[in-house]
C-alpha positions as CSV (number, residue, x, y, z in Angstrom):
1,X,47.6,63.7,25.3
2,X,45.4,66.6,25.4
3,X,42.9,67.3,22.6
4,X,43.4,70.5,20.9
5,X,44.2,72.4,17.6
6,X,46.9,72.0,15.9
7,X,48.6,72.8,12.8
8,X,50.3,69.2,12.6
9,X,48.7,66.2,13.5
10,X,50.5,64.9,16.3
11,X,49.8,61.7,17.8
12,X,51.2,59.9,21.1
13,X,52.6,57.6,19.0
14,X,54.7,60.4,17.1
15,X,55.8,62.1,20.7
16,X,56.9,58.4,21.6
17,X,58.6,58.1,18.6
18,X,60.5,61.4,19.4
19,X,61.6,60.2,22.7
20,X,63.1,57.0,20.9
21,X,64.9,59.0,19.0
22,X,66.6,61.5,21.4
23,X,67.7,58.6,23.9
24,X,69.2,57.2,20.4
25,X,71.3,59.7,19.5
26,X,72.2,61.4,22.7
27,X,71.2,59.7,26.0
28,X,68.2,62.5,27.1
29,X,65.4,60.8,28.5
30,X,62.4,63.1,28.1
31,X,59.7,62.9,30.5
32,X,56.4,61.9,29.5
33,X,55.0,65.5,30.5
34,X,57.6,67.3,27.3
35,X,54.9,66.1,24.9
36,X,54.0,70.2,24.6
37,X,57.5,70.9,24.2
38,X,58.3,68.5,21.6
39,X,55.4,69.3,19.6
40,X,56.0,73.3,20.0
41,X,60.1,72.6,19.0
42,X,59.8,70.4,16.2
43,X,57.1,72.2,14.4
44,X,59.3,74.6,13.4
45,X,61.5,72.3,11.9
46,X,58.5,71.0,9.8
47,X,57.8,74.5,8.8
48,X,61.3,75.2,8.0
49,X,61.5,72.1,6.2
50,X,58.1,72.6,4.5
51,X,56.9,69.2,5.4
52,X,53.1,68.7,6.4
53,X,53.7,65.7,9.0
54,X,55.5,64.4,11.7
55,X,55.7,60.9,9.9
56,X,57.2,63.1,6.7
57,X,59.5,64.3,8.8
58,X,60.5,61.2,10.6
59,X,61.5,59.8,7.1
60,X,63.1,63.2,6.6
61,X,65.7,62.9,9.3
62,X,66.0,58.8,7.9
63,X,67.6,60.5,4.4
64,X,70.0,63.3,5.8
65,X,72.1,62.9,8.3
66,X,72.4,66.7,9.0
67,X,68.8,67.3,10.7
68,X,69.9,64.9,13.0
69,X,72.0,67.5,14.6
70,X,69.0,70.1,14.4
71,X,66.5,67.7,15.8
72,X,69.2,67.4,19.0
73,X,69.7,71.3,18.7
74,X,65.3,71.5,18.9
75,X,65.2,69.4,21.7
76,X,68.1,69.9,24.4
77,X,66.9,72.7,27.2
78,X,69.9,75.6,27.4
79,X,69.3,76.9,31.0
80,X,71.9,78.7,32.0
81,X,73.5,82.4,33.3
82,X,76.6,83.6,34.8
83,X,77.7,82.3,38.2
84,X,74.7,80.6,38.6
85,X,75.1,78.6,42.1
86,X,78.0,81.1,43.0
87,X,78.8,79.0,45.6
88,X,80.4,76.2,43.0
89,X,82.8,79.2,41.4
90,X,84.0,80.2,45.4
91,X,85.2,76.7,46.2
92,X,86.7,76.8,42.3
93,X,89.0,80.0,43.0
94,X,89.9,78.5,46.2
95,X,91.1,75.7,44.7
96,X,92.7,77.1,41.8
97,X,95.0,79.0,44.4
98,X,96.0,76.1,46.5
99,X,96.8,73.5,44.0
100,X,99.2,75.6,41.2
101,X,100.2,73.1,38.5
102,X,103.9,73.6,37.9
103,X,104.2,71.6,34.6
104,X,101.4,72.9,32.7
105,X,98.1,74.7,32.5
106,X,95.3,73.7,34.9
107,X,92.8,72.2,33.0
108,X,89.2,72.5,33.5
109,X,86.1,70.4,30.9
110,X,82.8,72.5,31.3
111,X,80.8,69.7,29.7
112,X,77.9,71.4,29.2
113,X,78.7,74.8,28.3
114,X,75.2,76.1,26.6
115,X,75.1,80.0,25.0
116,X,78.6,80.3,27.3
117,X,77.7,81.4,30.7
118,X,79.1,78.8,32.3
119,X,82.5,78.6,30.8
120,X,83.2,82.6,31.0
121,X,82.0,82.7,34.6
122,X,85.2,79.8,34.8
123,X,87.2,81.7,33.2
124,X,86.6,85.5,34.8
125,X,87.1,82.9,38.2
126,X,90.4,81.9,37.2
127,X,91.4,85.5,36.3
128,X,90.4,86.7,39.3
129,X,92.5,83.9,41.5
130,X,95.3,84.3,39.7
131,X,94.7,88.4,39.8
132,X,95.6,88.1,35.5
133,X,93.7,88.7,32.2
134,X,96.2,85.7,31.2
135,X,95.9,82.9,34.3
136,X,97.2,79.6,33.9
137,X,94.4,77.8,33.0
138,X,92.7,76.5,29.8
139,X,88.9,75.5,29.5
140,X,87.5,72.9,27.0
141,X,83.6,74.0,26.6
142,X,81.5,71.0,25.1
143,X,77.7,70.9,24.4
144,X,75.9,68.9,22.2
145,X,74.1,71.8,20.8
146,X,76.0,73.4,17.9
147,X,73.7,76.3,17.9
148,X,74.3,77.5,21.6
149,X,77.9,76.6,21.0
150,X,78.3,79.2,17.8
151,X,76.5,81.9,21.0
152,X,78.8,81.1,23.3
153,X,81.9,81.0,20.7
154,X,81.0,84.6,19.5
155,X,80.4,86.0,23.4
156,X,78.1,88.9,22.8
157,X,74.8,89.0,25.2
158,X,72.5,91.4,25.6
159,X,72.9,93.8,28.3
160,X,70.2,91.9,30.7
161,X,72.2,88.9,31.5
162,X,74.6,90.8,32.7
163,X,72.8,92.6,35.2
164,X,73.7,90.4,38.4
165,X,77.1,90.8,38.1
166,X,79.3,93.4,40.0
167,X,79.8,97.2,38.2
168,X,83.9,95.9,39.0
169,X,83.1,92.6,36.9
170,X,81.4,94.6,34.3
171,X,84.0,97.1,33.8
172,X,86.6,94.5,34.0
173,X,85.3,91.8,31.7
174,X,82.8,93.0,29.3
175,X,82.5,95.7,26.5
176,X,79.1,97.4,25.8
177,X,78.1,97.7,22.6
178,X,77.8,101.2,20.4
179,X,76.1,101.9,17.9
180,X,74.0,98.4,16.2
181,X,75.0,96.8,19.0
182,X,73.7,99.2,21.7
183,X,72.2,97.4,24.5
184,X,74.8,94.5,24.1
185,X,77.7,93.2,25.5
186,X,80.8,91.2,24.7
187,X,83.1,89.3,26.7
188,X,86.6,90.3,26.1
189,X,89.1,89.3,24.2
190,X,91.3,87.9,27.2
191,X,88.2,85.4,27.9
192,X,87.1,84.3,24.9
193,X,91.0,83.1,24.3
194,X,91.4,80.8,27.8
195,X,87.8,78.8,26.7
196,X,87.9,76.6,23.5
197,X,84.9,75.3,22.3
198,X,83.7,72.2,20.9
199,X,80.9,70.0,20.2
200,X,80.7,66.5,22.1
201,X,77.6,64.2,22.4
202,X,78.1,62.8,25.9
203,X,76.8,59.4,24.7
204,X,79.6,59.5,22.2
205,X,82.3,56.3,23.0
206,X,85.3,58.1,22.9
207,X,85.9,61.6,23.7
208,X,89.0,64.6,22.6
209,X,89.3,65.0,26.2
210,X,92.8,63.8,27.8
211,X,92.6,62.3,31.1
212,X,94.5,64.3,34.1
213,X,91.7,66.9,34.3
214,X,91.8,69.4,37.5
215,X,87.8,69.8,37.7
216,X,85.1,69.0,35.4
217,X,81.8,71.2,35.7
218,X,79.1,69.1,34.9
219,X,76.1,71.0,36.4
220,X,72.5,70.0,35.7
221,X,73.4,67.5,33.0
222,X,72.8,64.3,34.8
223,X,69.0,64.7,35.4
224,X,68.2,64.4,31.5
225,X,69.8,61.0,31.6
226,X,68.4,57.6,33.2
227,X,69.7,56.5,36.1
228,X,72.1,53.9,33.9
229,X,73.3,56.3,32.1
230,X,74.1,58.7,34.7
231,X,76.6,55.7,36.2
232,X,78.3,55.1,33.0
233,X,78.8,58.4,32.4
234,X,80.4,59.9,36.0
235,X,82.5,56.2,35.7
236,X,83.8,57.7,32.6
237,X,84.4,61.5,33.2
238,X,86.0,60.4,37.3
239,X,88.7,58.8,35.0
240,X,89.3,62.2,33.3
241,X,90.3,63.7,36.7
242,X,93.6,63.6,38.4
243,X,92.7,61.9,42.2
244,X,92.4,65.3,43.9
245,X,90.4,66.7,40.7
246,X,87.3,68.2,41.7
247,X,83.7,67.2,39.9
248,X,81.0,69.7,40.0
249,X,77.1,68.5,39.8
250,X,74.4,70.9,40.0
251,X,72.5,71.6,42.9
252,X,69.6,68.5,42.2
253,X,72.1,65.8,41.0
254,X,72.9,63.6,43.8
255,X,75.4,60.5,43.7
256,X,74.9,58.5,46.7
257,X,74.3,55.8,45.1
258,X,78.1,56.0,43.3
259,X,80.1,56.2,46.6
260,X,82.6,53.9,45.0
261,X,83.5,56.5,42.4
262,X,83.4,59.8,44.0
263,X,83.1,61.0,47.6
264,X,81.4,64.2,48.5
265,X,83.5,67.4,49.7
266,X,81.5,70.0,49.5
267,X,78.0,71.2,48.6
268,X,77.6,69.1,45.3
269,X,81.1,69.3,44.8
270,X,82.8,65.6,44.7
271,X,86.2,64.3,44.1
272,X,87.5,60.4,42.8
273,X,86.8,58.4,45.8
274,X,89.6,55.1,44.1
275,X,93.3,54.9,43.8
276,X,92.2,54.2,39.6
277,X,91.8,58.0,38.7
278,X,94.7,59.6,37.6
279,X,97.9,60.7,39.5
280,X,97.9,64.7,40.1
């Protein structure tokens, strides 16, 4: 670790410590090259905290169990914007048209649904498919983060993320903000009601998610985990899904070496490759 400044002494023994930790409690396996990043993220909890150490605040998160959640919230990356890889939410709408469920809702798990990009870029794709503010379709949104979850549950942004998107899917989707709020948006009403969201720790053993799943989204998730973990957990979401469900994996996740669970379709786009997953 580099020599340098710092308000905290940090040693490579603490950063190691750190990395423990998070593959503890929820399966990320940080890099040796996040040391920077740790140190930056956590010494605002110190400050916040008003401890002086990063031993101090290891005992800290030892006696209360609710900084685990904030050390989790520090550390997890939220990268995210609406219809990022655009090319997922085409073959999405697609789908939604040609495979109508007739007993129920189609259900979709965006497992890793950060400040809410994600989910409401699902969720204006099913309302466009189905040409309705009210398709039938319902969205679980899950992160580990609770903070990016209470973002995405509220559904205002400012106006620069919304920049990308059409002036039709502007008009149609969002509100701007007046007043306090200028320079803001929100999603509307219609949206935020098809998404419910939740927290889940994908390391968790048992998740509130019932199997016969149309598609799971779960983009860019896979890289933080080792390669064990990675098997354990598609194994365990390819049960979720119905067998002509569809799995979505972001554009550097690659499961070739899982051809017995799932079999790609499409441009990172996978469905259950066994007779096990369940029956549509």
């Amino acid at each position: 670790m580099a020599e340098e400044v710092r308000e905290f002494q940090y040693r490579a023994e603490d950063f190691q410590q750190v990395r423990r930790l998070l593959y503890e409690r929820s399966g990320i396996s940080l890099s040796e090259s996040k040391d920077q990043m740790v140190y930056s993220r956590l010494a605002r909890r110190l400050r916040a905290l008003g401890l002086d150490s990063f031993s101090a605040y290891f005992s800290h998160l030892q006696q209360r169990d609710d900084e685990w959640q904030e050390f989790v919230n520090a550390l997890t990356t939220n990268l995210t914007s609406f219809f990022r890889e655009n090319h997922h939410f085409e073959a999405l709408a697609e789908y939604l048209q040609q495979h109508p469920r007739p007993n129920g809702p189609i259900r979709i798990w965006c497992s890793a649904a950060s400040t809410g990009e994600e989910p409401y870029s699902l969720a204006i794709t099913a309302m466009e498919a189905f040409n309705s503010l009210h398709p039938p379709v319902r969205i679980m949104a899950s992160d580990i983060d609770t903070g990016v979850l209470r973002t995405a549950a509220k559904g205002v942004y400012p106006l620069n993320r919304v920049e990308q998107l059409s002036i039709a899917r502007k008009k149609r989707f969002f509100l701007r903000g007046k007043g306090r709020q200028e320079g803001m948006v929100r999603v509307r009403d219609e949206l935020r009601d098809l998404v419910d969201f939740q927290q889940i720790n994908l390391l968790d053993p048992r998740w509130p998610v019932e199997p016969g799943l149309d598609v799971i989204f779960c983009r860019n998730v896979m890289i933080y985990f080792d390669k064990s973990t990675q098997q354990q957990l598609l194994e365990r979401m390819v049960k979720l899904l119905h067998r002509h469900g569809l799995f979505f994996a972001g554009h550097s996740e690659s499961f070739v070496q899982a051809t017995h669970l799932v079999r790609l379709i499409g441009r990172t786009i996978y469905q259950p490759a066994y007779p096990g997953s369940c029956p549509p």
